[in-house]
C-alpha positions in Angstrom: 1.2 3.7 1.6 -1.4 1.1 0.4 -2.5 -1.8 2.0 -4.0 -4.7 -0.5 -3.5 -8.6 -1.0 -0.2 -9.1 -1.1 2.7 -11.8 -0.8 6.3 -12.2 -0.1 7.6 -14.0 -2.4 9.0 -13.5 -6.2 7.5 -14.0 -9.5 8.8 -16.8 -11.8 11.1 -15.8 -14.8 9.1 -16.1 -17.8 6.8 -19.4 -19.0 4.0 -20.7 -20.8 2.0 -19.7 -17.7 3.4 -17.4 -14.8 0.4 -17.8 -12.2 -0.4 -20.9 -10.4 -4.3 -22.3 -10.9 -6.6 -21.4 -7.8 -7.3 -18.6 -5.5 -6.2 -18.2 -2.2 -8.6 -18.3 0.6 -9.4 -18.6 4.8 -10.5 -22.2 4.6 -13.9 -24.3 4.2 -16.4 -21.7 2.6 -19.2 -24.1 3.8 -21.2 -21.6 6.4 -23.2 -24.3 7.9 -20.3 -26.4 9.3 -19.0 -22.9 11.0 -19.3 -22.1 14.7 -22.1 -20.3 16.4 -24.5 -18.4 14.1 -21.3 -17.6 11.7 -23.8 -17.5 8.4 -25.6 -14.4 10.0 -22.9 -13.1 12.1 -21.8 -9.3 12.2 -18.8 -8.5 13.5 -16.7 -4.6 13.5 -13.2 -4.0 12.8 -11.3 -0.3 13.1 -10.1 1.8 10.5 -9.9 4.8 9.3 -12.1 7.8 7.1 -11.0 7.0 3.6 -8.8 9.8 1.9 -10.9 9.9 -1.4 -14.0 7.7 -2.6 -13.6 3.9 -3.3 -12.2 3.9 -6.5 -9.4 1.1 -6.8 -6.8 3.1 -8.8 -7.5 6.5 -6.9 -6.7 5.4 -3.7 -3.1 5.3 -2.3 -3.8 5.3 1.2 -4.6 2.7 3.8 -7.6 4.1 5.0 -9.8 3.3 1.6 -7.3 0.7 0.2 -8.6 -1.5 3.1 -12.0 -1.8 2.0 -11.0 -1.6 -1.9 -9.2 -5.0 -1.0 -12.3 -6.5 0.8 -14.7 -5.6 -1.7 -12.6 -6.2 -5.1 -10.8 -9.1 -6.3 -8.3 -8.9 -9.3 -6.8 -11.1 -11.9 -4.6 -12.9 -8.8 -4.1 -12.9 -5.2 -1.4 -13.3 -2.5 -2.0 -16.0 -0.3 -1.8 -15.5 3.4 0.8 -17.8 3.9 3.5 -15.7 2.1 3.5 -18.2 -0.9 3.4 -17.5 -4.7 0.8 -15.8 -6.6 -2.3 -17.6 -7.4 -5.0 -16.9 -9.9 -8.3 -15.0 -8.9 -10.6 -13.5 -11.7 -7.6 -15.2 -13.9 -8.0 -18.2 -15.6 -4.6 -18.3 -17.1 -2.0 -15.4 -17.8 0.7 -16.9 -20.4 3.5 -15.4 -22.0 6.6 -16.7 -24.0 8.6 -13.4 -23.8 7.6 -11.5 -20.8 6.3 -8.8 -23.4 2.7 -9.7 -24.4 0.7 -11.7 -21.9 -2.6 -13.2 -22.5 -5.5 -13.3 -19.9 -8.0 -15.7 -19.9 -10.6 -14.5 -17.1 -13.0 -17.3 -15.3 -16.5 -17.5 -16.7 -19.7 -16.4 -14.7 -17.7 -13.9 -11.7 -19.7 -11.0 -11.1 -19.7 -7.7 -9.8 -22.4 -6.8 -6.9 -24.6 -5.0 -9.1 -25.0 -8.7 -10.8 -23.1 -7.7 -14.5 -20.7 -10.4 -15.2 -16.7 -9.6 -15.4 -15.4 -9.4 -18.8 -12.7 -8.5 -20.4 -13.8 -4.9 -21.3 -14.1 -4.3 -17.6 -10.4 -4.6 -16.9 -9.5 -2.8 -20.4 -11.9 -0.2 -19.6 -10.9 0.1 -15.9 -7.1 0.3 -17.0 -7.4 2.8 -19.6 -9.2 4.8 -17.3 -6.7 5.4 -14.7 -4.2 5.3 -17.3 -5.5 8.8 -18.7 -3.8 11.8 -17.0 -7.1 14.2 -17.3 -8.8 11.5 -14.8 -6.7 12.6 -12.3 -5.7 8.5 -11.2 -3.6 8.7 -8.2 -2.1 5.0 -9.4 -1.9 5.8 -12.7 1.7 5.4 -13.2 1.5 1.8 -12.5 0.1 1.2 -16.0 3.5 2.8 -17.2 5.0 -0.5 -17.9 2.0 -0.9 -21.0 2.8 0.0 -24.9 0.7 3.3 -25.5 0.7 4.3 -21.8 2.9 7.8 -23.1 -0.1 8.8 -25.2 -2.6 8.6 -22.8 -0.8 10.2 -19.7 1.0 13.8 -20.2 3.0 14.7 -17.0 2.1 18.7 -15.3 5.4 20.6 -16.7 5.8 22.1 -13.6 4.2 19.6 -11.0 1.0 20.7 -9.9 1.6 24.4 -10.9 0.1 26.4 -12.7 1.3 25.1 -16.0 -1.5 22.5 -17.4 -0.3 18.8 -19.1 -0.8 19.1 -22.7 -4.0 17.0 -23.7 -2.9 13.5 -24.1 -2.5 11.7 -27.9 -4.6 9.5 -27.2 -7.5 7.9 -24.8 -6.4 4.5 -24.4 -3.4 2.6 -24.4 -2.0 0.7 -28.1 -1.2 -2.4 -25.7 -4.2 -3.3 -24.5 -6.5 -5.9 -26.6 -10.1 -7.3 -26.1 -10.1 -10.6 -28.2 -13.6 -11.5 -26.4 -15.7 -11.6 -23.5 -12.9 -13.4 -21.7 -9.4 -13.0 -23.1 -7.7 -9.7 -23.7 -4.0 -9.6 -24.2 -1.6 -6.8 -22.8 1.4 -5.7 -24.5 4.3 -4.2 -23.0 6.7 -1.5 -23.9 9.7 -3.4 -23.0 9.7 -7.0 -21.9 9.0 -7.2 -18.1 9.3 -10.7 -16.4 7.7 -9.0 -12.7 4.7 -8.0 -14.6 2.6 -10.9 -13.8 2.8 -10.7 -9.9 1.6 -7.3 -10.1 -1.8 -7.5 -11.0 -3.2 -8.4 -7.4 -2.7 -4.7 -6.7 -5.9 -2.5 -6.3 -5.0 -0.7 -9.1 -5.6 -3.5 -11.4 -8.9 -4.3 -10.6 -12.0 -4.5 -13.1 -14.6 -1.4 -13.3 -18.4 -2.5 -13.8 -20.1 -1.0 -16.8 -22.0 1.6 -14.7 -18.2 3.1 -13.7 -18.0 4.7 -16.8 -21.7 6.6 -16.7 -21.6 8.1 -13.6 -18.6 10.9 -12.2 -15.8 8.9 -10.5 -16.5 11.0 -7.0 -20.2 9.6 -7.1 -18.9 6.0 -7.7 -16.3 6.4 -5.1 -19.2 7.1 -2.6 -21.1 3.9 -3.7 -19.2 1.7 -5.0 -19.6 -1.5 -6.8 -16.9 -4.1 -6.4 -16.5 -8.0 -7.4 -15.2 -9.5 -4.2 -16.7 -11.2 -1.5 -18.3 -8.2 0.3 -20.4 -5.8 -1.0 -21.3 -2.2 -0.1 -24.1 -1.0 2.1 -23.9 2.4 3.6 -21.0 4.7 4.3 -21.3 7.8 7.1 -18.1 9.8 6.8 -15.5 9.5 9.9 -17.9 7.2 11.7 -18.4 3.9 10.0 -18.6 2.0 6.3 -21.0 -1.3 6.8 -20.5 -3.8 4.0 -22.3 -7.5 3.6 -21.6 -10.8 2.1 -22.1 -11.1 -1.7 -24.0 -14.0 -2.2 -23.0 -14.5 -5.7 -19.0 -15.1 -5.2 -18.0 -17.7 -6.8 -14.5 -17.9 -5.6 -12.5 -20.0 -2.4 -12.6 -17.1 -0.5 -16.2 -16.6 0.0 -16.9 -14.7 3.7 -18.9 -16.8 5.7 -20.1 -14.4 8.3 -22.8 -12.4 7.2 -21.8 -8.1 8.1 -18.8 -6.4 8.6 -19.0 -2.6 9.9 -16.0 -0.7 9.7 -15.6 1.7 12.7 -13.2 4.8 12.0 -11.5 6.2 15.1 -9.7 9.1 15.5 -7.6 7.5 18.2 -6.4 4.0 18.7 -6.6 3.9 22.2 -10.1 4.4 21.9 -10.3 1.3 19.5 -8.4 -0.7 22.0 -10.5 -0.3 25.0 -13.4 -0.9 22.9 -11.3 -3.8 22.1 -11.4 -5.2 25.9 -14.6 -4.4 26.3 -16.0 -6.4 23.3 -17.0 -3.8 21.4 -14.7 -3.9 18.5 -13.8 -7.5 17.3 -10.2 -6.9 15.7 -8.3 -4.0 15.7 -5.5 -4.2 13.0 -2.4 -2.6 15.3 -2.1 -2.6 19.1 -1.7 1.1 20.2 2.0 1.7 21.5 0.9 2.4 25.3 -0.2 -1.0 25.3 2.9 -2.6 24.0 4.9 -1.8 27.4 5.7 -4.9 29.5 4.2 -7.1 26.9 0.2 -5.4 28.8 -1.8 -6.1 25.4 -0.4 -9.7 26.2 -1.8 -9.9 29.9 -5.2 -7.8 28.5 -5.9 -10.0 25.3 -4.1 -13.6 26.9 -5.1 -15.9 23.7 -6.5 -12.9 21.7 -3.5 -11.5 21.1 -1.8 -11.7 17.3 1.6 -10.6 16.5 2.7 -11.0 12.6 5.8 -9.8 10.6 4.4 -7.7 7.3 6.5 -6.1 4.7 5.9 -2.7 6.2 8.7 0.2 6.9 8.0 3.5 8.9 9.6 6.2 7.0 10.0 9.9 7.9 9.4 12.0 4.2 10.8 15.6 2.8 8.7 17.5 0.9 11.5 18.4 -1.8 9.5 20.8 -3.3 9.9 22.9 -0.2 13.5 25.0 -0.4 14.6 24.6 2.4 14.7 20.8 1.8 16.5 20.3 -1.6 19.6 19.9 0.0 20.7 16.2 0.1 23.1 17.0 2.6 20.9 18.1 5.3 18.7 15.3 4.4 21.6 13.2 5.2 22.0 14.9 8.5 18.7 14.5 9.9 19.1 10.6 9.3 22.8 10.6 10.5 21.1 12.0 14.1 18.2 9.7 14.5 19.0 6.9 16.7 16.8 4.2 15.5 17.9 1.4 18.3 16.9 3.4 21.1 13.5 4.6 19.9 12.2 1.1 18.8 13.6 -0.4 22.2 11.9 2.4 24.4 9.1 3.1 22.3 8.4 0.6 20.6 9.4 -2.0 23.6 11.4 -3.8 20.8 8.0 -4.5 18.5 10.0 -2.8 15.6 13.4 -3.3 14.2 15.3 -0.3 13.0 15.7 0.0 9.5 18.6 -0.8 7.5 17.7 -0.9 4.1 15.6 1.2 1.5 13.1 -2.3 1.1 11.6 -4.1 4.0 14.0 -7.5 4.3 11.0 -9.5 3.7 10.8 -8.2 0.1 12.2 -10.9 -2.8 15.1 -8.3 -4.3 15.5 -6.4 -0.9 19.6 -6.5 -0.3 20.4 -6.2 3.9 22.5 -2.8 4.8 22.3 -1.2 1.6 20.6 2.2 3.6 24.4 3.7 4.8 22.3 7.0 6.2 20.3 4.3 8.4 23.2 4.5 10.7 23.2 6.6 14.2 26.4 8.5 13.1 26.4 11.8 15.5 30.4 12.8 14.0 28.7 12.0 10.6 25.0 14.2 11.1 26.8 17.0 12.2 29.5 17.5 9.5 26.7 16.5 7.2 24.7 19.6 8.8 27.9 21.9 8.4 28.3 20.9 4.5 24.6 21.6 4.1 25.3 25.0 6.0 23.2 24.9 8.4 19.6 24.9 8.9 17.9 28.2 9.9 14.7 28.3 12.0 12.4 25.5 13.0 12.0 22.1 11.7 8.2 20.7 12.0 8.2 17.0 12.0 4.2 16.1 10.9 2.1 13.1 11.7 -1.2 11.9 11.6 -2.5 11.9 15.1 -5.4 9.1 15.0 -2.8 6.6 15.4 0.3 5.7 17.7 3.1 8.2 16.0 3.4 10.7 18.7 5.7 9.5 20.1 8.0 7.6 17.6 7.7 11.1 15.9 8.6 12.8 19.0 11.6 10.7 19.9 12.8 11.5 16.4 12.4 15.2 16.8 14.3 14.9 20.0 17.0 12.1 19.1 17.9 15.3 16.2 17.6 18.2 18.3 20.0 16.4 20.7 22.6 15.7 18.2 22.1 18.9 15.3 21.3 21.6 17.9 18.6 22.8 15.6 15.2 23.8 16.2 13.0 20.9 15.8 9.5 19.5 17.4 7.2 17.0 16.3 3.1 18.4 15.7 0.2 15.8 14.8 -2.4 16.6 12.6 -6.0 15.2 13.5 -6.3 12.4 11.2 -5.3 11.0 8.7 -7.9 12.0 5.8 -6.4 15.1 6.4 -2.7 14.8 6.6 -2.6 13.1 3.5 -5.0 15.6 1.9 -1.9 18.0 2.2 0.4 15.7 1.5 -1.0 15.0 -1.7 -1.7 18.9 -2.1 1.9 19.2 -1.7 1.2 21.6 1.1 3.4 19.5 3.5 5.5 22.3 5.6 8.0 20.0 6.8 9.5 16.2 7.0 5.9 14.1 7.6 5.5 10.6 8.9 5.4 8.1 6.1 5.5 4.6 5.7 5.4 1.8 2.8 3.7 -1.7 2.9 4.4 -3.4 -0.3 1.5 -3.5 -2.8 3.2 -6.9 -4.3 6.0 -8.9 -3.7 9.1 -7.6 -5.6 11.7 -4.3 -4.6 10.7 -3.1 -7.8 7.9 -1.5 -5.8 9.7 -0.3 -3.1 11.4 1.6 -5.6 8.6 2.8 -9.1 6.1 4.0 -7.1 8.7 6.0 -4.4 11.8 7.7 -6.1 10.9 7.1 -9.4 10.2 11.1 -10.9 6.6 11.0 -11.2 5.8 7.5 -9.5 2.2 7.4 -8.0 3.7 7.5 -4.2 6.6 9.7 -5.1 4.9 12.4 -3.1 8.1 14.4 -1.8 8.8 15.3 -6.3 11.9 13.5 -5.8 13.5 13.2 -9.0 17.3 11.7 -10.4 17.1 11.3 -13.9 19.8 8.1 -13.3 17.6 6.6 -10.6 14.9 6.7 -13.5 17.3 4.7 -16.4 18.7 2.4 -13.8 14.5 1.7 -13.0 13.6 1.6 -16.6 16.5 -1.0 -17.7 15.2 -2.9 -14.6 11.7 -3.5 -15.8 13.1 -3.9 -19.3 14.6 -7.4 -18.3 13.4 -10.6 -18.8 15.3 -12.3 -16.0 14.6 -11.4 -12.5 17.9 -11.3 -10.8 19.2 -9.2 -13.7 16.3 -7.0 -12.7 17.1 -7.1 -9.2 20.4 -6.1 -9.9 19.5 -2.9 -11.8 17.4 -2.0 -8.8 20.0 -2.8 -6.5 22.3 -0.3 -8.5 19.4 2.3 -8.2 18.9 2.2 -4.5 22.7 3.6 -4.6 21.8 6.8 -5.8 18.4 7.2 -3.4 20.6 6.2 -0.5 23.2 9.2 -1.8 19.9 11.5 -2.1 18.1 10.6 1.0 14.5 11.5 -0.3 13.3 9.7 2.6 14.3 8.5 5.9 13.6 4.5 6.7 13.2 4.4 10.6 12.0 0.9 11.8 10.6 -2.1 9.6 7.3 -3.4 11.8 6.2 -6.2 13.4 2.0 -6.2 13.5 0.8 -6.5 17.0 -3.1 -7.2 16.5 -6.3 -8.3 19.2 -9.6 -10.2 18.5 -12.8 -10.0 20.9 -13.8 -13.2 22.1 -16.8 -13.0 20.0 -14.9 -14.6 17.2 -13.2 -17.4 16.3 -10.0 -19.1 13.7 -9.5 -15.1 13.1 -6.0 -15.0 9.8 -4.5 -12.2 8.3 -3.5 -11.3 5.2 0.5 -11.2 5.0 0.4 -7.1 4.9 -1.6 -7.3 8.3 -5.3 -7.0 7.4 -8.1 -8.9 8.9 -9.2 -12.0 6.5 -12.6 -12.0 6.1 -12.9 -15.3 4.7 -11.5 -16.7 8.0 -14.1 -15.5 10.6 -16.1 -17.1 12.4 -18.4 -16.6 15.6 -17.5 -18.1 18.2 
């Protein structure tokens, strides 16, 4: 899952210009008009130990995609209020045929080692990631441009021991630099969504000095353009970053620090929540959540937000014992998803019922059949998939409330299959998704998707599509994949939509992964702080704080 600036709604059909004028932002950037000592204020938030260093397109994962999206800002942004796209770095992105766009960028932004963003710096960024030997995480979400083939060579054999030939080429035929500020992208095949995904992480512009240094000693001191900047980063305790004085956008910060604490449990966060130590904390721990308590503890602190954001429960296909769609099938059939967001979740969730969260533009209501709690079903399911022999681990990250979602799971399963299942958390989550991404995963593993942009083409390309950059199970339908590809091809977004729509069949006939609940976001601010927004995905806006 990745967490960046993100909206809800869907992108215009194709026109002169697809991206409204302006950025989004938290409000009057003026500091001196702001409560308390706001311009020199310092406040902490929680997260988590970043999986890999701070490079936008290598990082899938909320941990380090939370501080990507404080310290970058890309061609547009996704207002917090859910509505359209609006341009950021972008000055204008025009098309007439929702094949080749042209991008004027805004004169004099700059990154926060004081280079000015240019053109080259999004070409050079998104060739980058595009070529395979780089090893890009998000490189797949690039797929979409002319010349993308010849850069990126898929493993034959998926992380084997087979090596991907060397690529044709080292950039991609459809990206252009016409001058310091206009390029022009060229697609493959016409794709009307394009526009409205290039607030996502993986878009964002590299700085010059990128490109002479090894991406692992960027990653630990990295140089963004957005309105914080980088200071010092001590691994699983803290990342401290600082406003960048030089932003010229609406959504300068107009307190001064920001330290990033990383917990390995979120109960721990929460008491240092109560006891002012921590001055938001992003999700509520479940214990709290009981009789409405982080109400009665936080009174007017407390936040509760809808996001776009599923909990899903993953098979790692590659494993054997797990290519069998039927017993996939089963272990859905058996969970019953009422129950375990009413008792452990105290009704803060909703259980799933579709493969997109039904705040996605595209997302179509029931079309997840295996959602269902179908005990008659599960167990003939289990029968055609003859049987399952020995024990079931259910994985989760442990620095976080999925014990016992996880648990209830493992139970709701055992209860109905007979088999041998449990549920087992691993420390954090650096590490879980280490083997995850290792494709070392033993068992089904907690998951989860919040939407990078708003469209169910995402919910959909980066999951199930054979060799999409969150596709971490190796599921692979070579139908799903020409359904997907005559999707992006169109130029009409309902007709896209509707190619999708026919995709999501066949996953929900597969079951590569298990939707569970979609979430509600139940979030606390100290009293320290004031006028405290959140992005639509959940996150704490920065430009919005103030000290109270």
């Amino acid at each position: 899952m990745r967490v960046s600036k993100r909206a809800r709604l869907v992108a215009t059909t194709a026109a002169v210009a697809l991206v409204a004028a302006g950025c989004s932002g938290g409000g009057d950037s003026d500091t001196d008009n702001a409560g308390g000592d706001t311009a020199n204020g310092a406040i902490t938030i929680d997260g988590t130990q970043p999986e890999v260093g701070l490079v936008p397109a290598s990082t899938t994962e909320t941990g380090g995609g939370k501080i990507i999206d404080f310290m970058w800002t890309g061609l547009v942004t996704y207002p917090n209020d859910g509505s359209a796209p609006k341009n950021a770095v972008a000055e204008s992105i025009k098309t007439t045929d929702s094949k080749v766009y042209t991008i004027a960028l805004k004169q004099g932004t700059k990154f926060h080692d004081g280079t000015e963003v240019k053109a080259k710096n999004f070409v050079d960024a998104w060739n980058w990631a595009a070529y395979s030997p780089n090893g890009a995480q998000n490189s797949s979400f690039f797929s979409d441009i002319a010349g993308f083939t010849d850069v990126n060579t898929p493993d034959p054999d998926d992380d084997g021991p087979k090596k991907a030939p060397e690529p044709k080429a080292k950039t991609m035929s459809g990206l252009k630099v016409v001058d310091d500020y206009n390029f022009t992208v060229t697609l493959a095949t016409p794709f009307s969504i394009f526009p409205t995904k290039l607030g996502y992480s993986a878009y964002m512009p590299l700085p010059d000095v990128f490109f002479t240094q090894k991406p692992e000693e960027f990653g630990k001191k990295p140089i963004g353009n957005g309105p914080v900047k980088f200071v010092s980063w001590t691994d699983n305790v803290e990342i401290k970053l600082t406003r960048f004085d030089e932003y010229t956008l609406d959504d300068k910060v107009k307190i001064k620090d920001v330290t990033v604490k990383m917990y390995q449990e979120d109960t721990a966060a929460y008491a240092d929540l109560q006891s002012g130590n921590l001055d938001f904390q992003q999700q509520i721990p479940v214990s709290a959540l009981a009789g409405d308590k982080w109400k009665t503890d936080l009174g007017d602190r407390a936040l509760n937000v809808p996001i776009p954001s599923t909990g899903i429960i993953a098979f790692p296909i590659y494993d054997a014992r797990f290519k069998n769609a039927d017993l996939r099938r089963a272990v859905s059939l058996a969970i019953n998803r009422q129950e375990i967001t009413d008792k452990i979740f105290f009704g803060a969730r909703t259980p799933a019922d579709s493969w997109a969260n039904p705040l996605t533009p595209g997302n179509q209501k029931g079309n997840c059949t295996v959602c269902k709690f179908d005990p008659e079903g599960a167990k003939a399911a289990l029968a055609k998939a003859g049987g399952f022999t020995g024990e079931m681990v259910l994985y989760y990250n442990a620095d976080a409330s999925h014990k016992e979602w996880m648990e209830a799971v493992a139970q709701s399963v055992k209860n109905v299959l007979g088999i041998n299942i449990r549920a087992e958390g691993i420390p954090t989550f650096a590490v879980f998704r280490q083997g995850i991404n290792a494709k070392q995963m033993k068992g089904p593993y907690r998951a989860g998707w919040q939407q990078d942009y708003p469209d169910v083409e995402n919910w959909i390309g980066p999951l199930y599509v054979t060799g999409g950059s969150s596709n971490d199970g190796s599921y692979s339908n070579p139908q799903v994949d020409a359904l997907y590809k005559e999707g992006t091809a169109s130029t009409d977004v309902e007709a896209a939509h509707a190619k999708f729509a026919e995709a999501v069949k066949l996953i929900d006939q597969d079951v590569p992964t298990i939707p569970v609940y979609f979430s509600n976001q139940q979030s606390g601010t100290s009293d320290k702080v004031k006028n405290v927004n959140t992005s639509n995905v959940g996150e704490i806006d920065l430009s919005s704080v103030e000290i109270a």
